[in-house]
C-alpha positions in Angstrom: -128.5 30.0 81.7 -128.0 32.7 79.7 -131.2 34.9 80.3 -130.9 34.1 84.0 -127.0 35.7 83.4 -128.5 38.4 82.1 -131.2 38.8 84.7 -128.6 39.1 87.4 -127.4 42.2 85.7 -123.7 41.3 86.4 -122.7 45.5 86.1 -124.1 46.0 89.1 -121.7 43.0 91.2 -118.7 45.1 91.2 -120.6 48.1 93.0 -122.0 45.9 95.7 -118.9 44.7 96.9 -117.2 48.0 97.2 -118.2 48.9 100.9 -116.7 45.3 102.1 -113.5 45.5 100.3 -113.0 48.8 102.3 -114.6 47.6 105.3 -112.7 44.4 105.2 -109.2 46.0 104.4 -109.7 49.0 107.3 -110.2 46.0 109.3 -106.5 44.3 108.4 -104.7 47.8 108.7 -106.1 48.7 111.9 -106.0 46.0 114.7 -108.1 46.3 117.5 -106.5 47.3 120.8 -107.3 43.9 122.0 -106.2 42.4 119.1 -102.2 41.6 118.6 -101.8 41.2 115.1 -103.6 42.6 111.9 -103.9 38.2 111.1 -105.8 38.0 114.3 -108.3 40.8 113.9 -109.3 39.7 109.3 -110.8 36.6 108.9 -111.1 35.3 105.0 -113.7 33.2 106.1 -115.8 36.3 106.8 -114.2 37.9 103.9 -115.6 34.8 101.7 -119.1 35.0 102.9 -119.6 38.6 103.4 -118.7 38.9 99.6 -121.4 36.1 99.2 -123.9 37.6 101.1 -123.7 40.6 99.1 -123.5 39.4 95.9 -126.3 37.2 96.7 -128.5 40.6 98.2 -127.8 42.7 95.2 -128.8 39.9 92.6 -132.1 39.6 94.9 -132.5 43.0 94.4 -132.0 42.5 90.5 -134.6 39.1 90.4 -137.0 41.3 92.2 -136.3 44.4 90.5 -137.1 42.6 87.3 -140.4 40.4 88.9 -141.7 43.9 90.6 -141.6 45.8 87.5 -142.5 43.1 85.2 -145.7 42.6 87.0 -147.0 46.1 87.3 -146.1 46.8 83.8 -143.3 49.8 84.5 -141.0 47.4 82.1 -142.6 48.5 78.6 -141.5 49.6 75.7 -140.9 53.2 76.8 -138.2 51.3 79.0 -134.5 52.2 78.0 -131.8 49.8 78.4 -131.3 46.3 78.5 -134.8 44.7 77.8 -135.9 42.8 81.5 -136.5 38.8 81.6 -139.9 39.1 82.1 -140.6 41.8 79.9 -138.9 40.0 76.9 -140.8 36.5 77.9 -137.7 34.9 78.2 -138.4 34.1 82.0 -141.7 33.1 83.4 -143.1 34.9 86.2 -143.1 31.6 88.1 -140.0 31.1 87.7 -138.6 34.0 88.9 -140.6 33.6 92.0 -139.1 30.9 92.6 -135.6 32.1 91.9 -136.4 35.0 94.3 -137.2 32.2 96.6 -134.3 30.3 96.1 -131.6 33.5 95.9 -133.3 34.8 99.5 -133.2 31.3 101.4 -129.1 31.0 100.2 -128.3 34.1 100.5 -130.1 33.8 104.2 -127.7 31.0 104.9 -124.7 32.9 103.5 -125.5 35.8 106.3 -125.8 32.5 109.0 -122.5 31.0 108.1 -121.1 34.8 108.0 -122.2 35.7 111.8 -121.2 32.0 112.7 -117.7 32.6 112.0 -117.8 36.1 113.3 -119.2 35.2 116.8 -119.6 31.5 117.0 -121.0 31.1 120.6 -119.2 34.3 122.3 -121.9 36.8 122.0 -125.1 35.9 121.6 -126.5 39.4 121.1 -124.2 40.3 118.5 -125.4 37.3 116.5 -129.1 37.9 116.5 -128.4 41.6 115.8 -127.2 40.8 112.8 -129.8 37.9 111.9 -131.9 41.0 112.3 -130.1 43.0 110.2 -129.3 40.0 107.7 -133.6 39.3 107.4 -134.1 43.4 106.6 -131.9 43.3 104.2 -133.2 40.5 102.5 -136.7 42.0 103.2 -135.7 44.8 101.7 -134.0 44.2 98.6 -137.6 42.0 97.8 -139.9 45.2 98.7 -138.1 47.1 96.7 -140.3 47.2 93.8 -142.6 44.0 94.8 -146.4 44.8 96.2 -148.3 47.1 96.2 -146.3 49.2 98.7 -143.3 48.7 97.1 -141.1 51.5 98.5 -138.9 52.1 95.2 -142.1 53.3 94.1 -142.6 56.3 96.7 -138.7 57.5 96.1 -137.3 55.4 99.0 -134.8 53.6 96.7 -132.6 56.1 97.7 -132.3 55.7 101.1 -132.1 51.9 101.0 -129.0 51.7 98.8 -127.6 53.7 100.9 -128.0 52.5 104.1 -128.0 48.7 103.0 -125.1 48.8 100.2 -123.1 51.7 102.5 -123.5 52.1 105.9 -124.6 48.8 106.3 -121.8 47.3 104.1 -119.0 48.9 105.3 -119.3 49.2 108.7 -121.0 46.2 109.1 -118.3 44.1 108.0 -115.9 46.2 109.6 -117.5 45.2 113.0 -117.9 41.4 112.2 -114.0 41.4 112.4 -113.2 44.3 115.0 -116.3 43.8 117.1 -116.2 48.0 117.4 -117.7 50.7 115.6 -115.1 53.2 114.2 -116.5 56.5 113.6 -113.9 57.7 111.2 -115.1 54.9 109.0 -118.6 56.6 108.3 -116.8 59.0 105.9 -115.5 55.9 103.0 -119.0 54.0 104.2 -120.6 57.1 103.3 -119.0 57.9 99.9 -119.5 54.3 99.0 -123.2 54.5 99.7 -123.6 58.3 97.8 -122.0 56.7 94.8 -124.4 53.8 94.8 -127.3 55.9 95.0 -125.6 57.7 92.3 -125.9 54.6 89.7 -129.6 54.1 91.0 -130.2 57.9 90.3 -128.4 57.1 86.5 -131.0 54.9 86.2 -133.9 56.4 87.7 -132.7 59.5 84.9 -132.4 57.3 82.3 -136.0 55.8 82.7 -138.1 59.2 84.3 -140.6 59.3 81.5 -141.4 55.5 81.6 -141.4 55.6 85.3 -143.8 58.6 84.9 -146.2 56.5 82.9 -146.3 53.9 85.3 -146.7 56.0 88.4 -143.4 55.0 89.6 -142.6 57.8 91.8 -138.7 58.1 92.1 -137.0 61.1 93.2 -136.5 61.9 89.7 -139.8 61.7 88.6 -140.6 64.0 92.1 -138.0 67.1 91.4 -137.5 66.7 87.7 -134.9 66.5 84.9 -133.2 69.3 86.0 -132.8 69.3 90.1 -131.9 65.5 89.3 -129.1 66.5 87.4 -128.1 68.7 90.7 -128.4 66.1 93.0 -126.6 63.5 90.7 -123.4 65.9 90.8 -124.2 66.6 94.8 -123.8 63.1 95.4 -120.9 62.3 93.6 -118.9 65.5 94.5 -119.9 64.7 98.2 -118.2 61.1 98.3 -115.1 62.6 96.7 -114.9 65.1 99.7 -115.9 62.6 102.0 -112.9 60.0 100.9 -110.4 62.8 100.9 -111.2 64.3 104.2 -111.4 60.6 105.2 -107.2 60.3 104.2 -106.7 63.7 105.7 -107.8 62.2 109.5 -106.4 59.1 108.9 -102.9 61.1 108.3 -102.0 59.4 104.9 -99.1 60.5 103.3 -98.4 61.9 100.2 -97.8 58.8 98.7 -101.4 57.3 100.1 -103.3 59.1 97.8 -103.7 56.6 94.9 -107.0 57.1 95.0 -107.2 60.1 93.6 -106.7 58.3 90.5 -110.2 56.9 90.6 -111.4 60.9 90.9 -110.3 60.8 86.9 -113.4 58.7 85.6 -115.3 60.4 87.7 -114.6 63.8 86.7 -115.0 62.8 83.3 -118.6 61.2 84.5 -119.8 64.2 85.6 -118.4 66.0 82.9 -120.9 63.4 80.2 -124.2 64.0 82.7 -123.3 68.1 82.5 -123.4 67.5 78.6 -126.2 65.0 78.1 -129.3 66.5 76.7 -130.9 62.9 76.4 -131.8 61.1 79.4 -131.6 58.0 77.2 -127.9 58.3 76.3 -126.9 58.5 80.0 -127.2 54.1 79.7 -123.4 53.6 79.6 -122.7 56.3 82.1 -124.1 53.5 84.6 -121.9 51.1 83.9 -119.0 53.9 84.2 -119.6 55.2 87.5 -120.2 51.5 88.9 -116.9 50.7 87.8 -115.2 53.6 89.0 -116.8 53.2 92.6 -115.5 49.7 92.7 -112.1 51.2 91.5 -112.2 53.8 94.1 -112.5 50.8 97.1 -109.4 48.7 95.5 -107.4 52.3 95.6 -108.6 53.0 98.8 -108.3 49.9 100.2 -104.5 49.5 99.4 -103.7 52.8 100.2 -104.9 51.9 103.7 -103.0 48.5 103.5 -99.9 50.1 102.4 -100.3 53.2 105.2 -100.0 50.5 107.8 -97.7 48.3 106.6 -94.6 48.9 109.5 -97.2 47.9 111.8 -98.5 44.8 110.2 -94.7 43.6 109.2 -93.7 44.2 112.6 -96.4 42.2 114.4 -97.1 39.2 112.2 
């Protein structure tokens, strides 16, 4: 139990939640025009399994992650980090095809009970639209860095956190309760989604001359030490702006910007990658800006709560 603990990489949970805790709580502060109360529009049984459906994506991601690079050798012992399950021998091959197996057909009826209780019968559209969606993301998260045209291995990685743990996250979500798309919404959905890439891009840092070896082509290994280190601080200075501009529309008041307090470990992130000299020692830097992400939704998401209280006192 332990090993397969470990080869769910529990670090990266918090992160993957991030873009439904603010999708979710943008949901309960602003009810829908057809909607009479905040209680009406949030739902904590699509709450309950979206959180399940991600969680159960992002440790898909991990079992395949670790199956994908076990098998084409990238996990070696020019790796830095946590040493894989399959590289160590500590999990068979086997069986983590069949826990990728297993992870993809629960996770695939996680998504089902999710759209159920979204939809049920009144929109039939909606609900295969986001079967759709639910199989590409599962799809995805497998052909990550399994096969031969594994996309994490042409510099794709990129896009697909953040589209799938972003845009697809937040505003996803948002819509399973709302049944709308808010545009103003795009800016948090979008900062959540730049900050995941940014842990992937940690990573990808962390491991360029291994991944070099083993012609694993991220964007690191395509621009190099340096321009990485340029679009690690482009990404993370961009959600910053994006959540502040994000308040500013959204006409939060002075005391709404709690927030701001996740911009601290942030700072002091980028700060640590202007310093580091070692792509080895940026390891815990992971781990940092995961955490501060997920801090950054809880903030965020309060502040929102707390903006619109009046209204969701006065009409419960």
């Amino acid at each position: 139990m332990k090993h397969w603990i470990q080869a769910a990489r529990l670090r990266t949970l918090p992160l993957s939640v991030s873009g439904i805790i603010v999708g979710s709580m943008y949901a309960l502060a602003n009810p829908t025009d057809n909607v009479l109360t905040p209680t009406e529009v949030f739902n904590w049984r699509i709450f309950g399994f979206a959180i399940l459906t991600t969680l159960g994506l992002q440790i898909l991601s991990n079992f395949a992650n670790d199956y994908g690079d076990g098998m084409k050798g990238t996990d070696n012992e020019d790796r830095v980090g946590p040493k894989r399950a399959i590289q160590s021998g500590v999990i068979s091959p086997a069986a983590m095809k069949r826990a990728i197996i297993i992870t993809s057909l629960l996770t695939l009826l996680s998504a089902i009970l999710l759209i159920y209780y979204a939809f049920a019968d009144t929109n039939i559209w909606y609900s295969l639209f986001f079967l759709a969606l639910g199989l590409l993301s599962i799809v995805s998260a497998i052909r990550y860095t399994v096969g031969n045209t594994a996309y994490g291995y042409r510099g794709y990685g990129d896009l697909f956190v953040f589209v799938f743990f972003g845009l697809v996250s937040t505003l996803g979500v948002n819509f399973l309760y709302s049944k709308q798309l808010d545009f103003v919404l795009f800016l948090p959905a979008s900062a959540i989604g730049l900050l995941s890439v940014g842990v992937l891009n940690l990573n990808n840092m962390r491991d360029e001359a291994s991944d070099r070896k083993s012609n694993k082509n991220t964007i690191v290994v395509k621009i190099g030490a340096t321009k990485a280190k340029r679009y690690h601080y482009f990404l993370v200075i961009t959600a910053m702006v994006l959540v502040l501009i994000f308040a500013l529309l959204s006409n939060f008041h002075f005391d709404q910007y709690l927030f701001l307090l996740a911009y601290i470990p942030l700072t002091k992130h980028l700060n640590n990658v202007y310093k580091n000299q070692e792509p080895r020692l940026l390891d815990p830097e992971l781990k940092k800006l995961a955490l501060s992400t997920f801090a950054l939704s809880i903030l965020l998401a309060l502040c929102m709560i707390y903006f619109f209280s009046d209204l969701i006192v006065n009409n419960s």
